[in-house]
Every structure is written in C-alpha cells, then in structure tokens.
C-alpha positions as CSV (number, residue, x, y, z in Angstrom):
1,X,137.3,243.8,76.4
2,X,136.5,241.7,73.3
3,X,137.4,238.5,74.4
4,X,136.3,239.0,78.0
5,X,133.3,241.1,78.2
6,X,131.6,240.5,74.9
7,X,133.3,236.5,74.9
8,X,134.2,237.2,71.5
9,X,137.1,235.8,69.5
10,X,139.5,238.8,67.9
11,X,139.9,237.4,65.0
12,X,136.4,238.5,64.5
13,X,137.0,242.0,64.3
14,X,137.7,243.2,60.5
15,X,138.9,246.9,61.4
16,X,140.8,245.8,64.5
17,X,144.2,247.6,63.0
18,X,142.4,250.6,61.9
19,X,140.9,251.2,65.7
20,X,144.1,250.9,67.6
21,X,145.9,253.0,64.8
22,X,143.1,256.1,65.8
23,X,143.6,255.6,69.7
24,X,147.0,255.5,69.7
25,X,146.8,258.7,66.9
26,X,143.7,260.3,69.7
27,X,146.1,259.6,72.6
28,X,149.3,260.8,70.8
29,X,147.0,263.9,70.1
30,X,146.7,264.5,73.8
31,X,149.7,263.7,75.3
32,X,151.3,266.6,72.5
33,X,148.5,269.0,72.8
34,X,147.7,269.0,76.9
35,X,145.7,272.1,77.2
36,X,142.5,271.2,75.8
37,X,139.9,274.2,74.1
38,X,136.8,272.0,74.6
39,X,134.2,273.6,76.7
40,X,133.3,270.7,79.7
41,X,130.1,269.5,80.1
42,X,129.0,270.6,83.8
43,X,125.8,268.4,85.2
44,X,124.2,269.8,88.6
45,X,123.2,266.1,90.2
46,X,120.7,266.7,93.0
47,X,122.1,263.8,95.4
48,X,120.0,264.9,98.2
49,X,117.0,264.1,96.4
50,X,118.2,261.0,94.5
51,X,119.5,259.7,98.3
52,X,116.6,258.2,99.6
53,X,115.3,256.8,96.2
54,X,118.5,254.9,96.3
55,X,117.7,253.4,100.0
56,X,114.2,252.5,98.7
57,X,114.9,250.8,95.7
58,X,118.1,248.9,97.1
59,X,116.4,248.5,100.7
60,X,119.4,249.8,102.0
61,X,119.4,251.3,105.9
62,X,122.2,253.0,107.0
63,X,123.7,251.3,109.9
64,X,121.7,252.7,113.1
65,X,124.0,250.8,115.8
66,X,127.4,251.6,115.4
67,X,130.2,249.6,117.8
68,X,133.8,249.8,118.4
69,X,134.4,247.0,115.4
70,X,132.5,249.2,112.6
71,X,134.5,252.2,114.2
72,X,138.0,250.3,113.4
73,X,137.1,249.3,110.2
74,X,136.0,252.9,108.9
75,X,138.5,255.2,107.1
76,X,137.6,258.1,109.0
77,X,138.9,256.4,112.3
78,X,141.6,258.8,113.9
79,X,142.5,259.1,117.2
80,X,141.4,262.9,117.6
C-alpha cells in the first residue's frame, strides 16, 4: 500500500516495526477472542432515494432494449 498507492519508498516509514507488531497483536486478539462485545454500528441507507441521484449525476440509463445477447451474459440467466 506504501509503495504502490502512496509511491512511497518503505524505508521511509520510521515506526514501520511498531505498526505490524500491533496488527498482528489486533489480529492475534481476534482470531483468540471470536465473539466480539462491541455494539455494531447499524446505518438505514435510503437507496431508493439515492437511485436516481446516481443515474443523474453518472448519466447512467438502464438498458431499455434488452436482446438475447444481454440475456446470456446476465447472471440471473436460467433456463426456468
């Protein structure tokens, strides 16, 4: 992620040791404690209202004309 997102050499990084050392603790944390006691976050998303904001501002149209090569290629092609 260093080197290829932010183009950054590693060597650059002074606490490198000390980052991976708490992940692999975090991850060690989980993998012997499963059941987590957090309380999740729970967001209600209104995706029929945010649907046609998403058409308009990508000028998206869903496809009106559909043939038997669209059909093929969708994943919800069965034979019933």
């Amino acid at each position: 992620s260093i080197e290829v997102e932010e183009k950054l050499s590693i060597d650059l990084v002074e606490n490198i040791a000390e980052i991976k050392e708490d992940i692999i603790q975090r991850l060690q944390h989980l993998k012997n404690v499963p059941n987590r006691l957090e309380n999740p976050n729970i967001y209600h998303l209104d995706v029929g209202a945010m649907y046609p904001n998403i058409i308009l501002t990508n000028r998206l149209q869903p496809s009106a004309i559909v043939n038997s090569t669209i059909c093929a290629q969708c994943d919800l092609n069965r034979p019933n």
